[in-house]
C-alpha positions as CSV (number, residue, x, y, z in Angstrom):
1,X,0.0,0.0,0.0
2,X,3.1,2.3,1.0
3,X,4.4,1.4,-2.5
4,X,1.3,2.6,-4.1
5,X,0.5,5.9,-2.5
6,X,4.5,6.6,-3.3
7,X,4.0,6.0,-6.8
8,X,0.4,8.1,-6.4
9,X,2.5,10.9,-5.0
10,X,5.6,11.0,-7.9
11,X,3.0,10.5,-10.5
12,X,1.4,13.7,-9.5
13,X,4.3,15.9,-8.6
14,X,5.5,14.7,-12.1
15,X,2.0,15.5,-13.4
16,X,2.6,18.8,-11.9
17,X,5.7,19.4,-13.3
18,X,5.0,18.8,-16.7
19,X,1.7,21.2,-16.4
20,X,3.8,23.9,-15.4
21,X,6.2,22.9,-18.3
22,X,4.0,23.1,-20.5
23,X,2.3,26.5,-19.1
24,X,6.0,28.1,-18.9
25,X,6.0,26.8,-23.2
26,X,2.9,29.5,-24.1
27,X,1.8,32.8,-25.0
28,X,-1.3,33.7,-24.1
29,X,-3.1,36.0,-26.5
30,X,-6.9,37.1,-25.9
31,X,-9.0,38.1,-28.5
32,X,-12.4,39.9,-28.3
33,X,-14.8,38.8,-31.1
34,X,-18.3,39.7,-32.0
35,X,-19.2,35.5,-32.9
36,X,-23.2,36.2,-32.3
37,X,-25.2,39.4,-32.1
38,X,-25.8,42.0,-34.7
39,X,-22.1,42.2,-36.3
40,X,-21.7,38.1,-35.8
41,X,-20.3,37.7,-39.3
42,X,-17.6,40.5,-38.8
43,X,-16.2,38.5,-35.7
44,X,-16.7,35.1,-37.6
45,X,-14.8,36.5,-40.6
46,X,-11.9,38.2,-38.7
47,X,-11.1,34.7,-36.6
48,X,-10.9,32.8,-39.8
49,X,-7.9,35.1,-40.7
50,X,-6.9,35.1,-36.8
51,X,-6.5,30.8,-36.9
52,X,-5.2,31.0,-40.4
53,X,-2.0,33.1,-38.9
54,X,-2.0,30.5,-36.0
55,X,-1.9,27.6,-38.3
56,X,0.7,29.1,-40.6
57,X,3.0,30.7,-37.5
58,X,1.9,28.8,-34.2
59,X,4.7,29.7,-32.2
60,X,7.3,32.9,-31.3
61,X,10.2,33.0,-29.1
62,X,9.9,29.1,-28.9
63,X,6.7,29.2,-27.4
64,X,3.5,28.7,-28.4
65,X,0.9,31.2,-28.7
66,X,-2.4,30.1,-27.2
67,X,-5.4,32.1,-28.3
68,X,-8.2,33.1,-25.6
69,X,-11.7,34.1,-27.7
70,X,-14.3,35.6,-25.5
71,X,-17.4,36.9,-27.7
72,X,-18.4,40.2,-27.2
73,X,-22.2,39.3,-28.9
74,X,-22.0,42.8,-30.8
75,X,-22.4,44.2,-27.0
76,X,-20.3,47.3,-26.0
77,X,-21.1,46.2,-22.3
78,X,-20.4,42.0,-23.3
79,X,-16.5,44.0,-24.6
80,X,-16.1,45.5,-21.6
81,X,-16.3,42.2,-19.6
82,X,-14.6,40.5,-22.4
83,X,-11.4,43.0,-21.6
84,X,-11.9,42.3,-17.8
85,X,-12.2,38.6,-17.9
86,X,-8.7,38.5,-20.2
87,X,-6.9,40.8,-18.1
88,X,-7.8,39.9,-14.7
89,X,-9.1,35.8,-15.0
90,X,-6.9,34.7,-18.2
91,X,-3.8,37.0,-17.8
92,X,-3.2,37.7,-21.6
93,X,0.1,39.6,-22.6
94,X,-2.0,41.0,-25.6
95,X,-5.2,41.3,-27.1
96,X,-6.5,41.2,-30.6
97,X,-10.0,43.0,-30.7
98,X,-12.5,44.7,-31.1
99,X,-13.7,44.8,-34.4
100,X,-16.7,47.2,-34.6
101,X,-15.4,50.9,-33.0
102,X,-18.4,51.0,-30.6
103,X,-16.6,48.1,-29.0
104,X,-13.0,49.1,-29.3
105,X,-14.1,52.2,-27.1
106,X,-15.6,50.1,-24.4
107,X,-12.9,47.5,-24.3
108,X,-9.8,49.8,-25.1
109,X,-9.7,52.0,-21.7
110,X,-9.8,48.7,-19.4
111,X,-6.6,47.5,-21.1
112,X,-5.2,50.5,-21.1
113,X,-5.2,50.7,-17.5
114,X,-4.3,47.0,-17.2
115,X,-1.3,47.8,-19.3
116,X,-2.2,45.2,-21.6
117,X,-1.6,46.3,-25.3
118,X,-4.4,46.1,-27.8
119,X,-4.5,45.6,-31.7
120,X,-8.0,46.3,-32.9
121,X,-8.5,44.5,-36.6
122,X,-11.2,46.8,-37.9
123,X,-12.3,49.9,-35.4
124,X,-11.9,52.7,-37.6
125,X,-12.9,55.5,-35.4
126,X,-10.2,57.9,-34.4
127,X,-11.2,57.8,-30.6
128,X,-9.8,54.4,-30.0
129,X,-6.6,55.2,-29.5
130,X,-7.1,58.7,-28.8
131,X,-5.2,59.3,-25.7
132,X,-4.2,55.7,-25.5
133,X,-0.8,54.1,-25.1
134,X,-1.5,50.7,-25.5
135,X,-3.9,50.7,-27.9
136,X,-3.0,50.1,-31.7
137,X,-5.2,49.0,-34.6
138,X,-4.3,47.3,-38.4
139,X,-6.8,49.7,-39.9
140,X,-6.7,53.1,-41.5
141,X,-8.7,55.4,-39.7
142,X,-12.3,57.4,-40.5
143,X,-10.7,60.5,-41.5
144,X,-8.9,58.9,-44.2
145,X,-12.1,56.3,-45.8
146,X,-14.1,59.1,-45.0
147,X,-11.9,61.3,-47.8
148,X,-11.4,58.4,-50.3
149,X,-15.1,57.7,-50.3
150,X,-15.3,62.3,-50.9
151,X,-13.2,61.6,-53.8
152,X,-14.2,58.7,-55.1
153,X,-17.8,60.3,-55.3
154,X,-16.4,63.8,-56.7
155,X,-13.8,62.6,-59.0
156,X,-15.0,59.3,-60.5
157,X,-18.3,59.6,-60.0
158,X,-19.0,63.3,-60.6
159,X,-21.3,63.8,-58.1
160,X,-22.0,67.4,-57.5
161,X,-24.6,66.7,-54.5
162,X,-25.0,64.2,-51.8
163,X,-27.6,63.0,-49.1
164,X,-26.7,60.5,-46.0
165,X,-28.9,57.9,-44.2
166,X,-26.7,57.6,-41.0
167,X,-27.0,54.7,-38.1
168,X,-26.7,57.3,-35.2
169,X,-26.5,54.3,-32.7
170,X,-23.1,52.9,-34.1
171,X,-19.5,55.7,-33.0
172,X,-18.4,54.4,-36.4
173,X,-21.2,55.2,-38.6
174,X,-21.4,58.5,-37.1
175,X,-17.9,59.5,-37.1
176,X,-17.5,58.1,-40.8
177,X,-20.1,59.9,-41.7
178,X,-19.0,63.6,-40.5
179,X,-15.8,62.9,-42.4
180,X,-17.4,62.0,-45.7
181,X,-19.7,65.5,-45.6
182,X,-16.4,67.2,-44.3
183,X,-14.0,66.3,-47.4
184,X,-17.5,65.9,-49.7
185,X,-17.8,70.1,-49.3
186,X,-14.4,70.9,-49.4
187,X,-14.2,69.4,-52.8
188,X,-17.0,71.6,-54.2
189,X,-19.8,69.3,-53.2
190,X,-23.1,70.2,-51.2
191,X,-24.8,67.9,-49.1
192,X,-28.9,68.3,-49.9
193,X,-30.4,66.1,-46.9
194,X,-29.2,64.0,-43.6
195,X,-31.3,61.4,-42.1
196,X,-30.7,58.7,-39.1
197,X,-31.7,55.3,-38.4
198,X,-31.1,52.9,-35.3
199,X,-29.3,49.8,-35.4
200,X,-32.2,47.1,-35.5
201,X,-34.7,49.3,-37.7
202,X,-36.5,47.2,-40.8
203,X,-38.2,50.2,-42.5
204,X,-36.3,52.7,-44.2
205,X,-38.8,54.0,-46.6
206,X,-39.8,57.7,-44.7
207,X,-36.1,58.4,-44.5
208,X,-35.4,57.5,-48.6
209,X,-38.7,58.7,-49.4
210,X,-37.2,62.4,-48.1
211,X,-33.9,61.9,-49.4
212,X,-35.8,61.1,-53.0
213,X,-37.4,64.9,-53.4
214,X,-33.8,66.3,-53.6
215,X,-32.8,64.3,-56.3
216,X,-29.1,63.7,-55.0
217,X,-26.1,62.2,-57.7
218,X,-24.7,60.1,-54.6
219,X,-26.3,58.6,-51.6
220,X,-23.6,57.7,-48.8
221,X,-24.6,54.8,-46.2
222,X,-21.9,54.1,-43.9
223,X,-23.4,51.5,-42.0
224,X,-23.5,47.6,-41.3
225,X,-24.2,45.3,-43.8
226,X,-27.9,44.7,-42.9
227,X,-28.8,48.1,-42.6
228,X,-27.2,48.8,-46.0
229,X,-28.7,45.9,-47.6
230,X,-32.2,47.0,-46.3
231,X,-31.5,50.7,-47.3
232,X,-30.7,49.4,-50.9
233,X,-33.3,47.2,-51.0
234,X,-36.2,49.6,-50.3
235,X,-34.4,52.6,-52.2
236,X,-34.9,50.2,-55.6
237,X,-38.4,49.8,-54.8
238,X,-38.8,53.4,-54.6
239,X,-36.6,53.9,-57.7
240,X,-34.0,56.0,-56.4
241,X,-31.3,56.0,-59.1
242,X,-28.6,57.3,-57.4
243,X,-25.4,56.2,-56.9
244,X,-24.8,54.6,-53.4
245,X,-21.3,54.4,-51.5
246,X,-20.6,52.7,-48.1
247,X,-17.5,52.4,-45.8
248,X,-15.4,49.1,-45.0
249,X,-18.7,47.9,-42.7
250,X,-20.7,46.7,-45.6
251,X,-18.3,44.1,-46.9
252,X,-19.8,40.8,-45.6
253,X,-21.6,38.7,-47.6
254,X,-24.9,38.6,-45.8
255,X,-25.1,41.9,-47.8
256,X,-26.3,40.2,-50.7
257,X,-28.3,37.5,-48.6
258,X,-30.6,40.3,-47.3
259,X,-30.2,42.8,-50.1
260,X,-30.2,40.2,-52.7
261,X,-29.7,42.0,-56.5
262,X,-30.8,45.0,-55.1
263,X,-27.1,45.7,-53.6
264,X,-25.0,45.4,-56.8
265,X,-23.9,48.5,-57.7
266,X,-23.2,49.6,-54.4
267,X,-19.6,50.7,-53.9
268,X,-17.6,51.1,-50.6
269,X,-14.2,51.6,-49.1
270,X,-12.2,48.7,-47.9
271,X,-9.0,47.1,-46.2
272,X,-8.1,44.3,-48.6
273,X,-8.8,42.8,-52.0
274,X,-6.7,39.7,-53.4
275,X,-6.1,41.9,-56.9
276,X,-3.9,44.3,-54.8
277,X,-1.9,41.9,-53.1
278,X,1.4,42.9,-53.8
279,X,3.5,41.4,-50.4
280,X,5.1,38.4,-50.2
281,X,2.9,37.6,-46.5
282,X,-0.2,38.5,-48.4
283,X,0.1,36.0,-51.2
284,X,1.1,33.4,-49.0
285,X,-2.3,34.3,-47.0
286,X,-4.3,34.2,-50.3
287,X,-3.1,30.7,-51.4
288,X,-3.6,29.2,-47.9
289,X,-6.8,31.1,-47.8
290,X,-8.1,29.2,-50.4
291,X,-6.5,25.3,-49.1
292,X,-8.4,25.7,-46.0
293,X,-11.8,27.8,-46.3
294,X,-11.9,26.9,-50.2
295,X,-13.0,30.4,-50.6
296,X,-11.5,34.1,-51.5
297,X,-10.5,35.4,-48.1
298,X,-12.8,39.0,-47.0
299,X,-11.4,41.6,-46.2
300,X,-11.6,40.9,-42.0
301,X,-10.2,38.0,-42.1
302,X,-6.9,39.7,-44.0
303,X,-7.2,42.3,-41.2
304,X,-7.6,39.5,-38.4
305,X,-4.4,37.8,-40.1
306,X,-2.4,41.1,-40.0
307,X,-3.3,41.6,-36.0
308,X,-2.1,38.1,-35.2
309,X,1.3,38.9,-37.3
310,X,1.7,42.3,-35.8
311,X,1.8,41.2,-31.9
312,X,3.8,38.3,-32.9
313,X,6.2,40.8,-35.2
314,X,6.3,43.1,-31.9
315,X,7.3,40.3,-29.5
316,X,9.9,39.3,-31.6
317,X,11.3,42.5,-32.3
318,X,11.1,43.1,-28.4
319,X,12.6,39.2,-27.6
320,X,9.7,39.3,-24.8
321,X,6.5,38.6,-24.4
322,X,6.7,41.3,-21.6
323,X,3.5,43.6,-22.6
324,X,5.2,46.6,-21.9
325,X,8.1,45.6,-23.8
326,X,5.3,44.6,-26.8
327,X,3.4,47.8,-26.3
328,X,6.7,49.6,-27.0
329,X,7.4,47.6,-29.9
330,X,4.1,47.9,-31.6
331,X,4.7,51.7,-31.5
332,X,7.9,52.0,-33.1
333,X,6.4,49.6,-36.1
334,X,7.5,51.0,-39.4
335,X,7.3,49.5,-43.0
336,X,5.5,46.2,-42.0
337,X,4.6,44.1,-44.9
338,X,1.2,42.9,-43.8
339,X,-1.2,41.3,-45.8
340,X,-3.1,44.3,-46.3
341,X,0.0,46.5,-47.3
342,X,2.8,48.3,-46.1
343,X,2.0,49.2,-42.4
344,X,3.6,52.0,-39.8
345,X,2.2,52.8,-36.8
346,X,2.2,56.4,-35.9
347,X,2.6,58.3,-33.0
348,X,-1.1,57.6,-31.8
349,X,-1.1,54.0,-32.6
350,X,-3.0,54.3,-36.2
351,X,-2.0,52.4,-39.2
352,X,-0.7,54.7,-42.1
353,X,-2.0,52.2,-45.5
354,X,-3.6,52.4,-48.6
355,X,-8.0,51.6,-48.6
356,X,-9.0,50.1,-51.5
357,X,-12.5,50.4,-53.7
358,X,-14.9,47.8,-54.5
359,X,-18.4,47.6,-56.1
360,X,-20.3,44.8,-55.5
361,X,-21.2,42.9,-58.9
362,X,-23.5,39.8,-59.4
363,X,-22.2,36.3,-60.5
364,X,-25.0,34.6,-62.6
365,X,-23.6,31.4,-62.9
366,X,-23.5,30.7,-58.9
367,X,-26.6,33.5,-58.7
368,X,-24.5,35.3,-55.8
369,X,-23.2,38.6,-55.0
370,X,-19.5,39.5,-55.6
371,X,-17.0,42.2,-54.5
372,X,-15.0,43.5,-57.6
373,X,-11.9,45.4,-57.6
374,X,-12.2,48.8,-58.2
375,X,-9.1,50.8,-57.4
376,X,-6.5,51.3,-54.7
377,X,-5.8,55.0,-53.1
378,X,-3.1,55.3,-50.9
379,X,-2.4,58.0,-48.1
């Protein structure tokens, strides 16, 4: 019996041993997702990229990275837990998240005081890291998609007036929103009418129906991809025939699943689009893309492949996984070649990068929606 209980005892000392081993051998990485909820396809999207990057580069430093998902449910409270739960309970060097801005902003300020550095795939609101010190992002920021989309409609499209249907419940709708009118009048352009919606809403037709009298050239509706596949689908029904333009939240193919035909045409600002691939990383990403999802990789899941690289990039330009010592690194990145482009962080944590244009098209043969190329415009 003596025998046994000794052998009981150096089996679990061993046991012990090896756990701790193994513990010692990891990175722990949080990431705060929107996987249900409203914006559930965003988060779903952005962790295929995130998992891809794991699978392709599963360690750094000789360990290996361990990723933490909590879903935020498209909740700014459920991110604020989700940030508290990873710093506190899980004890993450770094987290990847939040994707939609409303998020970012509840999530971002608990890290910051944690000291637990942040890279956000896809909130494109300038307060994120407004202020911040730990609190980076793989994105380009409103001001910029706001101007590109300005352009795009004055330059290309020649649109001498413009009218907005604005979510006034979502930061990033809102913000994007005030940039577009900003750089829309400073290039000669006059906005004719501004209406709001709430995240949620089904009927749109009051709102278009107002927007209709002033006869604009351009209709901008920087929203999610259900509100802008509603919009479009009750502005063809009305026979509005202006041109519509979106920001970087449309791009998801439930677009076309609600909108159905009634969405081609629209065009919109993005991150990512395999014709302007031009890094070594980002082809690599495409063709492995493909292997595993047997699909052309979106746009969030390029961005959610670019956060995982960064932090990993950061930690071994820092030869720690030390968060203070990966904060600093993040800050000083210059001339990372991402999967989405060149990348450098500037001195407020924002990604300096090219957007690209799409228009969404219709493929016949597999009766489906489909994002086309456009153009690329860089800073």
């Amino acid at each position: 019996m003596k025998k046994l209980v000794l052998l009981a005892v150096v089996g679990v000392l061993v046991f012990g041993l090896v756990g701790s081993a193994l513990a010692a051998g990891t990175v722990r990485v949080g990431v705060i997702l929107p996987m249900t909820g409203a914006v559930a396809a965003y988060g779903q999207q952005t962790w295929s990229g995130i998992k891809l990057a794991e699978k392709m580069y599963p360690t750094v430093l000789g360990k290996k990275i361990k990723l933490i998902l909590v879903d935020d449910k498209s909740d700014k409270v459920e991110s604020a837990n989700a940030a508290s739960r990873l710093a506190k309970e899980e004890k993450v060097v770094a987290v990847i998240g939040a994707v939609a801005s409303s998020n970012s902003l509840a999530a971002g300020p608990i890290l910051e005081k944690a000291h637990i550095p942040m890279v956000s795939p896809a909130s494109t609101n300038p307060l994120v890291t407004q202020g911040k010190h730990y609190i980076f992002r793989v994105c380009f920021i409103d001001p910029f998609q706001g101007k590109v989309a300005a352009v795009y409609a004055r330059k290309v499209l020649h649109a001498k007036t413009a009218a907005m249907l604005i979510d006034r419940a979502q930061d990033y709708c809102v913000g994007l929103a005030n940039f577009f009118r900003k750089a829309f009048t400073k290039l000669g352009g006059k906005i004719v009418a501004v209406t709001y919606a709430q995240t949620g809403d089904q009927d749109f037709t009051a709102q278009l129906t107002a927007i209709k009298r002033k006869h604009p050239d351009v209709i901008y509706i920087p929203n999610y991809y259900t509100e802008d596949a509603l919009i479009l689908k009750q502005a063809r029904e009305l026979g509005i025939k202006a041109h519509f333009i979106s920001g970087d939240g449309a791009q998801a193919d439930a677009l076309w699943k609600v909108g159905g035909k009634a969405v081609v045409g629209l065009a919109f600002t993005t991150h990512f689009a395999e014709k302007a691939v031009s890094t070594k990383l980002g082809k690599q990403f495409v063709k492995e893309y493909h292997k595993v999802y047997k699909k052309s990789p979106p746009a969030l899941a390029a961005l959610g492949f670019d956060s995982y690289m960064l932090i990993r990039d950061a930690m071994m330009r820092a030869k720690s996984t030390n968060p203070k010592k990966i904060r600093n690194a993040l800050s000083t990145t210059k001339g990372f070649k991402g999967v989405t482009g060149i990348i450098n962080i500037d001195e407020h944590g924002n990604a300096v990068k090219s957007a690209v244009i799409e228009r969404v098209g219709w493929d016949k043969k597999a009766n489906k929606g489909v994002f086309e190329f456009v153009t690329v415009i860089n800073p």
